[in-house]
ROTILUM-235225 format. One record per residue (C-alpha): residue number from 0; x, y, z; residue in one letter. Coordinates in steps of 0.001 Angstrom, whole numbers, plus 500000, padded with zeros to 6 digits. Example, Ala and Ser with C-alpha at 12.3 -4.5 7.8 and 13.67 -1.06 7.14 Angstrom:
2
<atom num="0" X="512300" Y="495500" Z="507800" residu="a"/>
<atom num="1" X="513670" Y="498940" Z="507140" residu="s"/>
//
This chain:
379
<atom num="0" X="319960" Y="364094" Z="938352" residu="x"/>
<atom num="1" X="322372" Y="366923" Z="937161" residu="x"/>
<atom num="2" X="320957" Y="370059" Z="938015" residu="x"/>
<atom num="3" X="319931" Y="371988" Z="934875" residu="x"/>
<atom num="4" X="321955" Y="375492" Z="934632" residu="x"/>
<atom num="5" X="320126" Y="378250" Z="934225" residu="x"/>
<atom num="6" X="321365" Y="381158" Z="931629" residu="x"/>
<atom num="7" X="322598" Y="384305" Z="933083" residu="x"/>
<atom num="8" X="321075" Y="387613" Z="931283" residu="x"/>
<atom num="9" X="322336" Y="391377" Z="931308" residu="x"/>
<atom num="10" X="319570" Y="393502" Z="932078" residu="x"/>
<atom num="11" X="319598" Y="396864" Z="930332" residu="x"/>
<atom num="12" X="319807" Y="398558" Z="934093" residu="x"/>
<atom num="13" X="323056" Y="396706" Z="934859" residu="x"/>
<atom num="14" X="326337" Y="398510" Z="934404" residu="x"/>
<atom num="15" X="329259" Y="396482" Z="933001" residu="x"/>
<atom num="16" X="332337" Y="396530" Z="935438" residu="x"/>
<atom num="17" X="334955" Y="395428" Z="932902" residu="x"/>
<atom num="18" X="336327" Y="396971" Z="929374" residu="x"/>
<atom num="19" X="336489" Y="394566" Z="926348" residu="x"/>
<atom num="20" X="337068" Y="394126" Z="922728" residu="x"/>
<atom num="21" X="336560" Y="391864" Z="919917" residu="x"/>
<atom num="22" X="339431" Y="391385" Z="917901" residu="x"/>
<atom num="23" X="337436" Y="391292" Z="915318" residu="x"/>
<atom num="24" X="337106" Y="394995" Z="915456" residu="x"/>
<atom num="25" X="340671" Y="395705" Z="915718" residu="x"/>
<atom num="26" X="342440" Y="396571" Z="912428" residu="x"/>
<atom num="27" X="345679" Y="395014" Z="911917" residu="x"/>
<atom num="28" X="348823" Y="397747" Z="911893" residu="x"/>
<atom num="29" X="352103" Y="397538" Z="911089" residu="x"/>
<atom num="30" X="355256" Y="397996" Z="913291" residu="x"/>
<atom num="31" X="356762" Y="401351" Z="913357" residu="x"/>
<atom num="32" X="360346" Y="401184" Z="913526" residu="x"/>
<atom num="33" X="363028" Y="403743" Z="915052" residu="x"/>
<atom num="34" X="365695" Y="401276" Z="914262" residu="x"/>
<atom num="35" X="364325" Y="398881" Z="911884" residu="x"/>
<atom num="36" X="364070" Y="395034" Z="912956" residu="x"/>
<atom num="37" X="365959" Y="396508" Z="916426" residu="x"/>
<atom num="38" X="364173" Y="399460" Z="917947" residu="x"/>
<atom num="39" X="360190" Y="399865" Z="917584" residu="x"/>
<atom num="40" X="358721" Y="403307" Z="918178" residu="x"/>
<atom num="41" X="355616" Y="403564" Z="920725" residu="x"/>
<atom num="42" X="357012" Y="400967" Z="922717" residu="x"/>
<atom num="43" X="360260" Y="400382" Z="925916" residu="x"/>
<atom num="44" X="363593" Y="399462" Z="925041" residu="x"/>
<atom num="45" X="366697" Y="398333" Z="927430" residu="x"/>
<atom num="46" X="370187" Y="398779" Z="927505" residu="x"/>
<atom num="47" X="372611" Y="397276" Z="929829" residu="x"/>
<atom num="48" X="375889" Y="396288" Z="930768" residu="x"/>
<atom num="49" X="378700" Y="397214" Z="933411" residu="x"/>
<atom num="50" X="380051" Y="400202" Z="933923" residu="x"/>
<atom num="51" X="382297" Y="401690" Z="931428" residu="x"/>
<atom num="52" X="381576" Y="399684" Z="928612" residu="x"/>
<atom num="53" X="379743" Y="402882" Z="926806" residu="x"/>
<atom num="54" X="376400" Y="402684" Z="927418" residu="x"/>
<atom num="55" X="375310" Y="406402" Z="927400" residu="x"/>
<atom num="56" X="378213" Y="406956" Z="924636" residu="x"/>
<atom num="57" X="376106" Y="404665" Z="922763" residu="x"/>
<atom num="58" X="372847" Y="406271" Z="923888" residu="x"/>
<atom num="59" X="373824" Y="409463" Z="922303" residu="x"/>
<atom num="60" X="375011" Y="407903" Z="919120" residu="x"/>
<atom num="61" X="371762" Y="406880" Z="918512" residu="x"/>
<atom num="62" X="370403" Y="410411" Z="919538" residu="x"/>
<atom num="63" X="371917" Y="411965" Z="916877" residu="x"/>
<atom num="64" X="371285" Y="409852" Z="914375" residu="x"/>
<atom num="65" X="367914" Y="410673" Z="915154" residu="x"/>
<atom num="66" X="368406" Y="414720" Z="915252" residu="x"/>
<atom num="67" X="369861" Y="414174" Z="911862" residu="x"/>
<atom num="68" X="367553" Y="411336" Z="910194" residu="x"/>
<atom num="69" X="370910" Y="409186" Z="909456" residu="x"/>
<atom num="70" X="371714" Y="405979" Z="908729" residu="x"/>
<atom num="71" X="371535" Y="403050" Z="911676" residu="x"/>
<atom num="72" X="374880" Y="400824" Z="910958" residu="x"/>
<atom num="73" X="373494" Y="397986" Z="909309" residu="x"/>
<atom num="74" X="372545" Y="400558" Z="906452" residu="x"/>
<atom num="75" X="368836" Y="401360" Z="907347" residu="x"/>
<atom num="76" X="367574" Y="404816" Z="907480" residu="x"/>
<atom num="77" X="366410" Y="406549" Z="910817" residu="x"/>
<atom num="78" X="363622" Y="408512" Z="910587" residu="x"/>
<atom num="79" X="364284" Y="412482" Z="911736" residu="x"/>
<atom num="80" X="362804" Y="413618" Z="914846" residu="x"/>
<atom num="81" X="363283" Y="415186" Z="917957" residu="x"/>
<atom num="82" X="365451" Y="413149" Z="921454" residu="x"/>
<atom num="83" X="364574" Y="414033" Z="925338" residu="x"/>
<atom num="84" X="367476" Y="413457" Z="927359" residu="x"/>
<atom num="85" X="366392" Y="412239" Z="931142" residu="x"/>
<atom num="86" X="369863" Y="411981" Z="933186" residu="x"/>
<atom num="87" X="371551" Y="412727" Z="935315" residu="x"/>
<atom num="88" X="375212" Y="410882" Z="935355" residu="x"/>
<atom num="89" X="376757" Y="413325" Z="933226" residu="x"/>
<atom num="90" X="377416" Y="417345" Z="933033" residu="x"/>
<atom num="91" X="375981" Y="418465" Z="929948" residu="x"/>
<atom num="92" X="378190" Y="421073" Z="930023" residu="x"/>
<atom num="93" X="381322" Y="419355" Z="929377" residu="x"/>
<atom num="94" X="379985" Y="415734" Z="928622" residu="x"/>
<atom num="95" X="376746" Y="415532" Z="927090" residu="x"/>
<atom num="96" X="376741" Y="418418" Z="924973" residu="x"/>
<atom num="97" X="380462" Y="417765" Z="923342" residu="x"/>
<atom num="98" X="379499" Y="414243" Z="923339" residu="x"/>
<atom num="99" X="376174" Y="414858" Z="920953" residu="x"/>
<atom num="100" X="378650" Y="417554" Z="919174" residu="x"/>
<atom num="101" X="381071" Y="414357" Z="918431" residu="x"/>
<atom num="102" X="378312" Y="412497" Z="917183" residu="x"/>
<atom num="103" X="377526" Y="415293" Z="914647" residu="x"/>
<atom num="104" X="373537" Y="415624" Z="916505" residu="x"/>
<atom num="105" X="371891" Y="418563" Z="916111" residu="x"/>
<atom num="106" X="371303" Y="419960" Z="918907" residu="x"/>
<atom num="107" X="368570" Y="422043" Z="918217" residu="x"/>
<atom num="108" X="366465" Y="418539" Z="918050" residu="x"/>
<atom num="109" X="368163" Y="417482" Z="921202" residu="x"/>
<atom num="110" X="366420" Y="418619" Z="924912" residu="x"/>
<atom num="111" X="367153" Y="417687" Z="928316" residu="x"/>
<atom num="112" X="364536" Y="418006" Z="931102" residu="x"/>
<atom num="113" X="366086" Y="418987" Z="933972" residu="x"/>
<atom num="114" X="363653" Y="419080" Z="936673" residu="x"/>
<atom num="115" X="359798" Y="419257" Z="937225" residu="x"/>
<atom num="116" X="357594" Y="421812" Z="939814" residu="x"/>
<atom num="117" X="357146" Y="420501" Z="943044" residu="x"/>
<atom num="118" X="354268" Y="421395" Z="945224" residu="x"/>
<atom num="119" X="356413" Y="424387" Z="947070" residu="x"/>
<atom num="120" X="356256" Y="426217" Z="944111" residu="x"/>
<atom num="121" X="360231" Y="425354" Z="943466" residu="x"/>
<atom num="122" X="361735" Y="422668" Z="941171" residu="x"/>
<atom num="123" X="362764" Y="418938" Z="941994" residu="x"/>
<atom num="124" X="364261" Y="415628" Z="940205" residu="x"/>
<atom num="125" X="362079" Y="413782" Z="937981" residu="x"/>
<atom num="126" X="360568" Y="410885" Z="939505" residu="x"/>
<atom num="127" X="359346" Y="407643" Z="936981" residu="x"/>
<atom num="128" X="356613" Y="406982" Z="939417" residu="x"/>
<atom num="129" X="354655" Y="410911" Z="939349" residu="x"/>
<atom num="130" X="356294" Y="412651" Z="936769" residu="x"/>
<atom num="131" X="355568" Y="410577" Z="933428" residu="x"/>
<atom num="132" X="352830" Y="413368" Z="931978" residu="x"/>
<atom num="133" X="355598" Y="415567" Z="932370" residu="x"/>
<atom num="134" X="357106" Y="413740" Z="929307" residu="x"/>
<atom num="135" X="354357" Y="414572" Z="927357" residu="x"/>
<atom num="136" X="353968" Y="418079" Z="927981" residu="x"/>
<atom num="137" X="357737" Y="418638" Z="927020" residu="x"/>
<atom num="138" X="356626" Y="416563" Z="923666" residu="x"/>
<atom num="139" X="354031" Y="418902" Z="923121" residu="x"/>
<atom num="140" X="355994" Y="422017" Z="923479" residu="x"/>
<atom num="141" X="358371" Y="421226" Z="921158" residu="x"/>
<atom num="142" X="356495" Y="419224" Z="918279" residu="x"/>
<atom num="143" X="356847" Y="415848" Z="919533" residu="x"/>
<atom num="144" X="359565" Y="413301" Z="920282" residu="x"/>
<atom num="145" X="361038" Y="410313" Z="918458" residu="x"/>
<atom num="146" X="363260" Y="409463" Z="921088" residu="x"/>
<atom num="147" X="363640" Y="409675" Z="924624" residu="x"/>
<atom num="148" X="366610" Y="408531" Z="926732" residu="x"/>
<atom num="149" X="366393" Y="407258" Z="930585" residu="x"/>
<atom num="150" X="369758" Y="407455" Z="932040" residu="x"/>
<atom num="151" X="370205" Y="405033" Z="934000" residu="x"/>
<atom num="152" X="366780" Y="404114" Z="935023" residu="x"/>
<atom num="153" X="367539" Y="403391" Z="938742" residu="x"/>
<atom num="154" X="368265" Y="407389" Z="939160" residu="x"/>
<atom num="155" X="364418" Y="407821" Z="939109" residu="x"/>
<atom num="156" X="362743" Y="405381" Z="940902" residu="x"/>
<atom num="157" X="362170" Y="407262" Z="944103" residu="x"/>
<atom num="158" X="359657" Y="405629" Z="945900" residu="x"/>
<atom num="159" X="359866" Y="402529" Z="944046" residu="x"/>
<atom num="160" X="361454" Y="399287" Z="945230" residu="x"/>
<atom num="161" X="363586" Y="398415" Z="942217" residu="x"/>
<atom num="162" X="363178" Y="394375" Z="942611" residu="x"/>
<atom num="163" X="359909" Y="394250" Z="943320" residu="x"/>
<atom num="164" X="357908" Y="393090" Z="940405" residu="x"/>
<atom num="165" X="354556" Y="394756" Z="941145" residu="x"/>
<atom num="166" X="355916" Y="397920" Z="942083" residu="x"/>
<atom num="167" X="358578" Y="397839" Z="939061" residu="x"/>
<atom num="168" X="355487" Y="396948" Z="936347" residu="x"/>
<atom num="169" X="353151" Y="399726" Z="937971" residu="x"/>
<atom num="170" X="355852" Y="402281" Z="936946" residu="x"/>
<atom num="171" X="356866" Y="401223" Z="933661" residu="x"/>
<atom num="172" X="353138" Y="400628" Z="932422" residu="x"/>
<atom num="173" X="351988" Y="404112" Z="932456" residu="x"/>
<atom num="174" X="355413" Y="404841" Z="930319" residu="x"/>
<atom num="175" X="354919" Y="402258" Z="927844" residu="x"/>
<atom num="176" X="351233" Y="403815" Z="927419" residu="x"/>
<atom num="177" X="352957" Y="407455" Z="926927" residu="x"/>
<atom num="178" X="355582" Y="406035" Z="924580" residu="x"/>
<atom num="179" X="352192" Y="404500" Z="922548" residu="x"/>
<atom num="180" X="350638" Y="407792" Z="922911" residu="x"/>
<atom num="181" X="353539" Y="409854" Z="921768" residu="x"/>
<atom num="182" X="354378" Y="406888" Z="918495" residu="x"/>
<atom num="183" X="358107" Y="407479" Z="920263" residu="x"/>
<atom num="184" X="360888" Y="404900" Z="921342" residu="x"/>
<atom num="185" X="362009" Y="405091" Z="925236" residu="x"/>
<atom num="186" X="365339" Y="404021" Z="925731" residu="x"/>
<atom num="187" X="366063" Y="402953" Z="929396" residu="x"/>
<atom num="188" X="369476" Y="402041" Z="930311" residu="x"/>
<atom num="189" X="370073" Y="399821" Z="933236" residu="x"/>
<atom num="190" X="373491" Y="398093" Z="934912" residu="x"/>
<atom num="191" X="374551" Y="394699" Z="934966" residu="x"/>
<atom num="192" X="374487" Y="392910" Z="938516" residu="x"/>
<atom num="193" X="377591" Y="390428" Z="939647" residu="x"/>
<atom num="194" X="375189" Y="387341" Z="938596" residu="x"/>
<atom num="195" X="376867" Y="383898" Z="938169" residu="x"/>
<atom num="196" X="379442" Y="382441" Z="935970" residu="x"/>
<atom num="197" X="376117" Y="380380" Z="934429" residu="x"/>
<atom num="198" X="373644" Y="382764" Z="934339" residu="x"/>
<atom num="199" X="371890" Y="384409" Z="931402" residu="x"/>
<atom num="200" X="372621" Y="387818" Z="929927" residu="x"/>
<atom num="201" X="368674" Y="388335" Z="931075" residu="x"/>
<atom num="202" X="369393" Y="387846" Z="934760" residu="x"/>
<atom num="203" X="372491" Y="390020" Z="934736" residu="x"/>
<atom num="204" X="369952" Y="392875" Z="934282" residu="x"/>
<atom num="205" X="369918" Y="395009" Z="937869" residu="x"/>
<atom num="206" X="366688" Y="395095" Z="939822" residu="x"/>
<atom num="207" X="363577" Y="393343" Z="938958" residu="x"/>
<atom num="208" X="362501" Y="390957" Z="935692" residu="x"/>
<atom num="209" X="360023" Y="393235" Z="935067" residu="x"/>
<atom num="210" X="362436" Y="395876" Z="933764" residu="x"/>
<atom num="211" X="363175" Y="393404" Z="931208" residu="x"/>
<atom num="212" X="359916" Y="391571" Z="930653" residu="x"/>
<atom num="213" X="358001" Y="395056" Z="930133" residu="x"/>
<atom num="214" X="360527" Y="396108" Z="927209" residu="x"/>
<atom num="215" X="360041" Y="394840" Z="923848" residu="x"/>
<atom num="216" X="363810" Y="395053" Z="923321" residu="x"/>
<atom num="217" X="366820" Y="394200" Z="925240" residu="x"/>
<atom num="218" X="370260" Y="394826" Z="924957" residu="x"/>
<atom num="219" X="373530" Y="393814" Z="926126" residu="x"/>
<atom num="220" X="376620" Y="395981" Z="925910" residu="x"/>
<atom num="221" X="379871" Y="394353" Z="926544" residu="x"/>
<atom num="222" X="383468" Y="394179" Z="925629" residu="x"/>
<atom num="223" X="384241" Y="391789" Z="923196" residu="x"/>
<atom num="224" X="385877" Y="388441" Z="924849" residu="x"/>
<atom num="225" X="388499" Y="388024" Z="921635" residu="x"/>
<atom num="226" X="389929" Y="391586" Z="922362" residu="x"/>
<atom num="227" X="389544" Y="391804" Z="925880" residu="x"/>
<atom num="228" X="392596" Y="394401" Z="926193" residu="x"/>
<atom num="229" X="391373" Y="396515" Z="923288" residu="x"/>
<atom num="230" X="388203" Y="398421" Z="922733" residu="x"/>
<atom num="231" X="386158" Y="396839" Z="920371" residu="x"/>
<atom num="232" X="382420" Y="396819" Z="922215" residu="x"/>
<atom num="233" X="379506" Y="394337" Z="921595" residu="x"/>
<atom num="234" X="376048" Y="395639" Z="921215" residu="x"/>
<atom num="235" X="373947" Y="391995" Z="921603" residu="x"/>
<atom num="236" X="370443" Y="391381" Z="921547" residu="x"/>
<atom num="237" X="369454" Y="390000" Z="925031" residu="x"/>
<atom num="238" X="365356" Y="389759" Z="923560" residu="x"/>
<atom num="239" X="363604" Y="390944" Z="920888" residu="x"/>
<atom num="240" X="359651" Y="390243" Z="920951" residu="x"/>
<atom num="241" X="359501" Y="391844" Z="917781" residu="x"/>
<atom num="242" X="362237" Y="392187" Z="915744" residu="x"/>
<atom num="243" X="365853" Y="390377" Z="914996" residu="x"/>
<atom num="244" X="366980" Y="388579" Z="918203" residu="x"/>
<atom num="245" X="369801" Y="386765" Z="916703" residu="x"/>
<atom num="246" X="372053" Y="389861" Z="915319" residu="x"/>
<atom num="247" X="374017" Y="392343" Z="916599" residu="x"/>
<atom num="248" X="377091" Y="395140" Z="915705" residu="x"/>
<atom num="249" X="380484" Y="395683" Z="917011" residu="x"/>
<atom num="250" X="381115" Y="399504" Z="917927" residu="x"/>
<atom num="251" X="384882" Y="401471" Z="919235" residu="x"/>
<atom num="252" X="384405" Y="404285" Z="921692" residu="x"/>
<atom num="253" X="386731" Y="407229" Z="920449" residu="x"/>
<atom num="254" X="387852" Y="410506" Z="921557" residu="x"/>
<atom num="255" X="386994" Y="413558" Z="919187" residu="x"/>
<atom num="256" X="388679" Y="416757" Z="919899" residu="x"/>
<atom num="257" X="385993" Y="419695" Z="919347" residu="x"/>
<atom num="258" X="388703" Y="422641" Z="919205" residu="x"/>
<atom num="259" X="389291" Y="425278" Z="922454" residu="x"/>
<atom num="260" X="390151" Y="422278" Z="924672" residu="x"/>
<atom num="261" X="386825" Y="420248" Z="924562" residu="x"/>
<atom num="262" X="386852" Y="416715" Z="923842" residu="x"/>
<atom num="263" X="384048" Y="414750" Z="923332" residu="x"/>
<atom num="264" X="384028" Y="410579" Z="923673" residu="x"/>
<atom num="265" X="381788" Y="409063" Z="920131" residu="x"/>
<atom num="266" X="380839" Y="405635" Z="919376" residu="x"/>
<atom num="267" X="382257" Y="404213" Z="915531" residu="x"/>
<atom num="268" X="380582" Y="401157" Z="914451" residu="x"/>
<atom num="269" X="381551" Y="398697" Z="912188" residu="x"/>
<atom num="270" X="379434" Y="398211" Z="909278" residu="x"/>
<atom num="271" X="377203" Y="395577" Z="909506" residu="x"/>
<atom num="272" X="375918" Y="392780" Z="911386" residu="x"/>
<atom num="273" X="376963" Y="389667" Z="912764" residu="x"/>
<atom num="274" X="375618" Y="386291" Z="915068" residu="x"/>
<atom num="275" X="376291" Y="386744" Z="918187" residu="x"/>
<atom num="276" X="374270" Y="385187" Z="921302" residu="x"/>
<atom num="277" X="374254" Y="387489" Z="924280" residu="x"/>
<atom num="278" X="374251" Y="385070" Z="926682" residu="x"/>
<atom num="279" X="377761" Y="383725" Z="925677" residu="x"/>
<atom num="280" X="379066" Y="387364" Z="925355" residu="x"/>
<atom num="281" X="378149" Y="387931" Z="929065" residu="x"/>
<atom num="282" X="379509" Y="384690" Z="930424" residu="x"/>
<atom num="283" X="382696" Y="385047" Z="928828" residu="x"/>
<atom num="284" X="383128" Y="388153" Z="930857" residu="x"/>
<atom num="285" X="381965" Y="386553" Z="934359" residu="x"/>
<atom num="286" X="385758" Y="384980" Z="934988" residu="x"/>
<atom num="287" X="387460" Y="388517" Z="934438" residu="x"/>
<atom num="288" X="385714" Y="390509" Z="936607" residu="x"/>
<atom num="289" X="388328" Y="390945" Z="939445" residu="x"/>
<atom num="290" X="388551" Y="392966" Z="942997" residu="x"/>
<atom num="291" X="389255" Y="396090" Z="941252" residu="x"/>
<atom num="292" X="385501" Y="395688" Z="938388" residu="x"/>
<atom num="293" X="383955" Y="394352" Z="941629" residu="x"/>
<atom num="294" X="384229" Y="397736" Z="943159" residu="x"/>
<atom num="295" X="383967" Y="399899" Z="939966" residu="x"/>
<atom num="296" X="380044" Y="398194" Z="940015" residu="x"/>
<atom num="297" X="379542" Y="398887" Z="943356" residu="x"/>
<atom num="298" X="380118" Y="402520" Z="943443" residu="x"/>
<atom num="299" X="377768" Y="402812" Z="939978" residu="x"/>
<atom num="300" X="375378" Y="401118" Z="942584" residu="x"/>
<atom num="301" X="375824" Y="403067" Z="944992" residu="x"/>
<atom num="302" X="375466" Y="406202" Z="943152" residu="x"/>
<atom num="303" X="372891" Y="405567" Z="941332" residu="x"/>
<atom num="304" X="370777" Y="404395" Z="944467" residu="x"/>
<atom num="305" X="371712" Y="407488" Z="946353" residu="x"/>
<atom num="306" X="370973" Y="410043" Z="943174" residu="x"/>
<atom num="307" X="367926" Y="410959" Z="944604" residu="x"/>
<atom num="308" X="369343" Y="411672" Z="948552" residu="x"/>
<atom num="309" X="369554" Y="409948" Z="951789" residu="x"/>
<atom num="310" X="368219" Y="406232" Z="951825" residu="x"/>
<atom num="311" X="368012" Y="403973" Z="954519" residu="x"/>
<atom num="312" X="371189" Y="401751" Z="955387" residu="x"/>
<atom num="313" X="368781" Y="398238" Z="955208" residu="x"/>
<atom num="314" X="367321" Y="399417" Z="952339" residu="x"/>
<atom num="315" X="371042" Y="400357" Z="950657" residu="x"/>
<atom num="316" X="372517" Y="396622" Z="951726" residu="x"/>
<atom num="317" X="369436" Y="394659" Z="950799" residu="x"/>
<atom num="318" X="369625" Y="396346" Z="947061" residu="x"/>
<atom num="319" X="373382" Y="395177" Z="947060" residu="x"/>
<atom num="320" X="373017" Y="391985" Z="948340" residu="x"/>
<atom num="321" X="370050" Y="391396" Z="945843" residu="x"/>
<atom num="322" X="372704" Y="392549" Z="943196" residu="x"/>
<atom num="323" X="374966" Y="390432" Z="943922" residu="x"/>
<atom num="324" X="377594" Y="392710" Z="945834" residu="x"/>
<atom num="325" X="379427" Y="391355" Z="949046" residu="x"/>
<atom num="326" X="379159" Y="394025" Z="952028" residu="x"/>
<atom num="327" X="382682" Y="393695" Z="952151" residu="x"/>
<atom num="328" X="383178" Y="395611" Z="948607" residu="x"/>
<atom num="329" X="380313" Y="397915" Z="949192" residu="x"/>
<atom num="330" X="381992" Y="399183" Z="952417" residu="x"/>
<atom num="331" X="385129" Y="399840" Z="950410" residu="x"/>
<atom num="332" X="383244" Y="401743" Z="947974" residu="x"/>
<atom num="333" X="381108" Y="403673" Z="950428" residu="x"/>
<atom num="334" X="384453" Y="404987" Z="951958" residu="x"/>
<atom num="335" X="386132" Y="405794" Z="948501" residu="x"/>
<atom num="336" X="383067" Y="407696" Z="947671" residu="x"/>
<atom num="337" X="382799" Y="409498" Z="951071" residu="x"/>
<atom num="338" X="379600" Y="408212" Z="952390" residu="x"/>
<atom num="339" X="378693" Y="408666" Z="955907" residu="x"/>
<atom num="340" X="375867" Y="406470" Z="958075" residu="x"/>
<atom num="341" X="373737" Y="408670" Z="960564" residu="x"/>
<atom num="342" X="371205" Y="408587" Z="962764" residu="x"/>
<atom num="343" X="367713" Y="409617" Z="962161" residu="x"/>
<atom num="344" X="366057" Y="411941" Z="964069" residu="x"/>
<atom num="345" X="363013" Y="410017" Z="964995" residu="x"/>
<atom num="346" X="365627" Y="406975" Z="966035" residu="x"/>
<atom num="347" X="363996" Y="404624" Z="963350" residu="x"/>
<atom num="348" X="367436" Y="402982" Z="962226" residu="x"/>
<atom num="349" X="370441" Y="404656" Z="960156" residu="x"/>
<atom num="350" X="370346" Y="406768" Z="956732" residu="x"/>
<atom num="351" X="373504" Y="407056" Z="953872" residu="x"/>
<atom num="352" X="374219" Y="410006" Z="952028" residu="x"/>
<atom num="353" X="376455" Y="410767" Z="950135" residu="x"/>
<atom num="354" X="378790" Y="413826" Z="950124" residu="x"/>
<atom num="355" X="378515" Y="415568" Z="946750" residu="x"/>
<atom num="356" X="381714" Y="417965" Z="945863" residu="x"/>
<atom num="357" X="380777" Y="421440" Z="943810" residu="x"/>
<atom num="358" X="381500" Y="421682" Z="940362" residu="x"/>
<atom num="359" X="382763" Y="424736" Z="939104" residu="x"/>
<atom num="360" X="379752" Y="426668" Z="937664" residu="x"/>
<atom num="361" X="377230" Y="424937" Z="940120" residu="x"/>
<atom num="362" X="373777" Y="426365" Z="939737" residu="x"/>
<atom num="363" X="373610" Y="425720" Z="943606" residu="x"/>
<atom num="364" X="377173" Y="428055" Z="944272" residu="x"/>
<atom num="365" X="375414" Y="430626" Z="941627" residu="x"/>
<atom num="366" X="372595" Y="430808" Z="943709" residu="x"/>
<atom num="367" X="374149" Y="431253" Z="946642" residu="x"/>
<atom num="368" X="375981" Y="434287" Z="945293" residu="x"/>
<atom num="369" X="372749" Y="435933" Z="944211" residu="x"/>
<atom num="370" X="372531" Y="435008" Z="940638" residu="x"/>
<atom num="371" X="368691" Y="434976" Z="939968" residu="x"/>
<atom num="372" X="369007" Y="433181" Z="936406" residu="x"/>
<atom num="373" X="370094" Y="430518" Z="938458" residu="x"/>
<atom num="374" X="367200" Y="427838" Z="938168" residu="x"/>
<atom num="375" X="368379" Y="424396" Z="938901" residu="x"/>
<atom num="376" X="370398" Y="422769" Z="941469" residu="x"/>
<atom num="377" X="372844" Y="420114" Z="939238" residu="x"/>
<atom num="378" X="375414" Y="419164" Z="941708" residu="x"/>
//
């Protein structure tokens, strides 16, 4: 005889352990768009490609079309708001500011977060995995953002191994939920590993899936394979949960001179759209990649990897073998960059570094002369 199941009842005393919803109760909403059919506000969106090809040029174009509420290049109109810059590849001194200046922003909507307190009472890096409600508090003090930039992602991952899934998804999740919060759209812009002459654009993507698979748009940046000696660029949808996957725009990185000897790089695009599959954009550019590429993407690597100090040497050639970067070429670029393996003190295996040269105007040279309006280290 089957054994006659008995019904299992909730008493009043029990406490659920688990948060639901009918769907019934959820009203349907539109998508809000920062770039319509491209770029959704409240939610993560990727750019990548190798170094070079203008990703943060491009980043910034799109900045100040926001500052300005102008017009995205297939005609549609960007809504006005305010950008947060998170980076730390350029000088905004003499490259992001003349940059955003080229791109006619207004830089009065455009704010860069330099660093957050630390425990000591002083001032360190941002750091994806502690420092997201930091985000929001800069939101709140200046009226909200429409737009915030990561540049590149891997700069502020401290504490997080970049190609492990879990670890990758436990970061990101907590930004998607801020970018919800603060109805903005998060840019995150990532580099393009070696890969294989077959693989997708998708896979070319550094670091884990989950940098992809979290954002609801993807995109590849590449130079286009017809004009490989000139400098038409390809912006290509690599995904698109929610919007056009199928289209993208062709874009020139120029040189604008501001006046008083400042020049500022700017991305023109064409007008338009066009079909383009990202897959066979990034392919086509496998077979060119010689010695001289190989090495350009291993110092990115390396320099983003190191941004936030001294790593471990395992740690440093398991990221660039997972990348797809021969130790042969990374210890060419760890010499051309002028970084040095040592010891640690506790005898626990070798640490890089990497030897950063002063800038002229260094916060940290400032400070060491006694300038007390000197607040942040940049160099």
């Amino acid at each position: 005889m089957m054994r006659e199941s008995k019904p299992i009842i909730a008493t009043g005393s029990a406490r659920q352990s688990y948060s639901s919803r009918c769907l019934a109760d959820i009203e349907p909403l539109p998508v809000n768009w920062l770039w319509p059919m491209r770029m959704a506000l409240g939610k993560l969106n990727l750019i990548a490609g190798h170094p070079g090809r203008g990703k943060s040029t491009l980043s910034l174009h799109m900045a100040a079309l926001v500052s300005t509420g102008g017009e995205w290049p297939d005609g549609t109109q960007c809504p006005q708001g305010n950008v947060a810059f998170i980076t730390c590849e350029d000088d905004p001194a003499d490259t992001l500011v003349p940059r955003l200046l080229a791109a006619n922003a207004d830089l009065s909507r455009c704010h860069l977060l330099d660093a957050v307190d630390d425990e000591k009472g002083g001032e360190r890096p941002f750091n994806l995995k502690t420092d997201v409600a930091k985000i929001e508090e800069l939101a709140r003090d200046k009226g909200g953002l429409s737009l915030i930039i990561i540049d590149p992602i891997s700069a502020y991952l401290n504490g997080i191994d970049s190609h492990n899934v879990a670890e990758v998804r436990s970061a990101l999740v907590p930004l998607q939920q801020m970018a919800e919060r603060l109805a903005a759209a998060v840019v995150i812009v990532s580099h393009f590993n070696k890969g294989t002459p077959d693989g997708s654009a998708l896979s070319r993507v550094a670091g884990s899936g989950a940098f992809v698979a979290v954002c609801r748009s993807a995109w590849a940046v590449e130079r286009d394979p017809e004009h490989p000696e000139g400098g038409r660029r390809i912006l290509a949808p690599m995904k698109n949960n929610i919007g056009d996957d199928r289209t993208g725009f062709a874009f020139i990185v120029e040189q604008c001179k501001l006046g008083d000897g400042i020049e500022g790089s700017r991305a023109r695009f064409e007008l338009g759209t066009f079909q383009i599959n990202a897959d066979d954009l990034v392919r086509g550019q496998t077979g060119n990649v010689n010695r001289s590429s190989a090495k350009s993407e291993v110092t990115a690597f390396l320099i983003d990897f190191l941004t936030s100090g001294a790593q471990p040497q395992a740690d440093i050639q398991k990221a660039a073998e997972y990348a797809g970067h021969s130790s042969r070429t990374l210890q060419r670029a760890k010499s051309a960059l002028g970084i040095k393996s040592r010891k640690r003190a506790d005898g626990c295996g070798g640490s890089c570094h990497r030897r950063k040269k002063r800038r002229r105007g260094c916060l940290v040279c400032k400070k060491a002369k006694g300038d007390k309006n000197a607040k942040m280290p940049r160099c």
